[in-house]
C-alpha positions as CSV (number, residue, x, y, z in Angstrom):
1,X,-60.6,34.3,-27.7
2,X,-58.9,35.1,-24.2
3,X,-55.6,33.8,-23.8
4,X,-55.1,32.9,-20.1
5,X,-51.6,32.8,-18.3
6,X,-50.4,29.9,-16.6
7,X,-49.3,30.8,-13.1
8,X,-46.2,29.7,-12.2
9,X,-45.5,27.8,-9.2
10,X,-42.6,28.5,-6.9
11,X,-40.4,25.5,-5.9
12,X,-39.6,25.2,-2.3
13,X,-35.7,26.1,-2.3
14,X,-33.4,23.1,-1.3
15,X,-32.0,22.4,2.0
16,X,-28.1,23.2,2.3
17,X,-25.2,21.5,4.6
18,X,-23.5,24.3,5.9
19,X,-20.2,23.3,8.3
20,X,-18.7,26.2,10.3
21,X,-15.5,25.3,11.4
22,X,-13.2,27.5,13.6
23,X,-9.4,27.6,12.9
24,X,-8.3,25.3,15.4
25,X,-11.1,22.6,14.7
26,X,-9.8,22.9,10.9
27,X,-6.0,22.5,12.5
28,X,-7.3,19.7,14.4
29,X,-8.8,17.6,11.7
30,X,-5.4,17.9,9.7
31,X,-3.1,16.8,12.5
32,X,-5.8,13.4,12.8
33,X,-5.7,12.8,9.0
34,X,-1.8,13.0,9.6
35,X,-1.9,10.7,12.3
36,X,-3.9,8.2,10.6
37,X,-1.9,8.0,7.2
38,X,1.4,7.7,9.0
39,X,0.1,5.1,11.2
40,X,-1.2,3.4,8.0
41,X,2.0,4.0,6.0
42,X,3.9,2.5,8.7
43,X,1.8,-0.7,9.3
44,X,1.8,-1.4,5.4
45,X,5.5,-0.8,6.0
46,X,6.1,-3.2,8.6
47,X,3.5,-5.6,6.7
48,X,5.3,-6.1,3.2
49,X,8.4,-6.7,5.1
50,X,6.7,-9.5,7.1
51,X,5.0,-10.6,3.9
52,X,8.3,-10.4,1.6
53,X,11.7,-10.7,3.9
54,X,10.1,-13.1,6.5
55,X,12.5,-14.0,9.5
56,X,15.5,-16.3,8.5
57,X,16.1,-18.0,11.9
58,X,18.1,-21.1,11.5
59,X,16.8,-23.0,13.8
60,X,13.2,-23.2,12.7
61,X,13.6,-24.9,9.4
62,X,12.4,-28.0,9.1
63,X,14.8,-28.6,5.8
64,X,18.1,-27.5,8.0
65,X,17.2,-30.5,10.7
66,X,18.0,-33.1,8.5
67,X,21.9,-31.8,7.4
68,X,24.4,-31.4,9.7
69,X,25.5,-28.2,10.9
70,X,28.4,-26.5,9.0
71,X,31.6,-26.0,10.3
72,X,33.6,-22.8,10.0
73,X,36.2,-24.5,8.2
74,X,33.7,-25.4,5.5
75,X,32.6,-22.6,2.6
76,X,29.2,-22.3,1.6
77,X,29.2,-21.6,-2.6
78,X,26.3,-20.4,-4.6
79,X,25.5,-21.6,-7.8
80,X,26.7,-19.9,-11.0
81,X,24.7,-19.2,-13.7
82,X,26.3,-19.0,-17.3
83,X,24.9,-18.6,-20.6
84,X,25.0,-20.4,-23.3
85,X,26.4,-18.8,-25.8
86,X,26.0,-15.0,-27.1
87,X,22.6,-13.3,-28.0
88,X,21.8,-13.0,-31.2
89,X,19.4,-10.2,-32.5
90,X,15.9,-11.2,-33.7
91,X,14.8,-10.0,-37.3
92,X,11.6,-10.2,-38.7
């Protein structure tokens, strides 16, 4: 009884990328990428103040129509906030 090889078959080899970038393009691409994360860190920046501190102008307040204006004479007071009593510690 002959035992008979199998022939192998060659696979084709797979196509590669290859990017050849000078110096000065890599330079270039790294002063862009700057660019574009400070502009980004500055709009998101300017955007959570917008979002969070908006604009107190006193005028604009619907609310603030309706009292009448302060005089300099009178003192505006916040409220204060006291506790109760004194914290006890929880045991389980």
């Amino acid at each position: 009884m002959v035992v008979r090889k199998k022939k192998r078959v060659k696979k084709k080899p797979a196509k590669r990328f290859r990017f050849q970038l000078s110096l000065a393009e890599i330079a270039g691409i790294g002063i862009v990428s700057f660019c574009l994360f400070l502009w980004m860190f500055l709009l998101g920046i300017w955007a959570g103040q917008t979002i969070l501190l908006p604009s107190s102008d006193t005028g604009t307040s619907p609310v603030a129509g309706r009292h009448a204006p302060l005089s300099f004479d009178q003192k505006t007071t916040t409220p204060v906030i006291r506790p109760q009593g004194k914290k006890k510690a929880v045991t389980r």
